[in-house]
N, C-alpha and C positions, 0 to 999 in steps of 0.2 A: 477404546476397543472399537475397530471397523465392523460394521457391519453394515445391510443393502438398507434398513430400515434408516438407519444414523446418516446413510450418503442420500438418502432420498428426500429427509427431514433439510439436511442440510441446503440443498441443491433448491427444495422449494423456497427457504428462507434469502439466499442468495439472489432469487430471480426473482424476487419479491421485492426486496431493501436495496439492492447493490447494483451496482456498476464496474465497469471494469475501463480503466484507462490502461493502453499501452504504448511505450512508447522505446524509441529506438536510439541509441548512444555508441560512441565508438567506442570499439574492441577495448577492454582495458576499464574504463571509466564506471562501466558498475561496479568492478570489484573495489574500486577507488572508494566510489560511495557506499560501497554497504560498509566497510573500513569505517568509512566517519561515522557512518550512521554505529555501529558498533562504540565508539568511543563515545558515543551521548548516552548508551545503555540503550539506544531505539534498533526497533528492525528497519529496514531501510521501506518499508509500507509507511508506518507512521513518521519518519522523519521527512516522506514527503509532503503528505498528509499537514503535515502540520506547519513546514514553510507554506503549503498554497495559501493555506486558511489566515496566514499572519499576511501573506500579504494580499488577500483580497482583504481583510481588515484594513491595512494598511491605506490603502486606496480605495474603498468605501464603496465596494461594489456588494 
């Protein structure tokens, strides 16, 4: 349920923990990837999430 109190809670938590990356792709190729990221059962937030982190592991940064 929306409310100003829940979007105010929210918005100080956000600007407290979070960041925001954006980034730009050609026409077509998001819907590409939310498609895969659908087929892993992920939203396409944490299928990214979760390649960068494999491979900053990967490469020991």
């Amino acid at each position: 349920m929306y409310n100003e109190a829940r979007n105010r809670a929210s918005q100080k938590y956000q600007n407290a923990h979070l960041e925001q990356i954006r980034i730009w792709v050609k026409k077509g190729f998001k819907d590409e990837c939310k498609e895969h990221a659908q087929k892993q059962n992920k939203s396409l937030t944490a299928l990214i999430i979760e390649l960068l982190e494999a491979d900053i592991r990967k490469h020991g940064e």
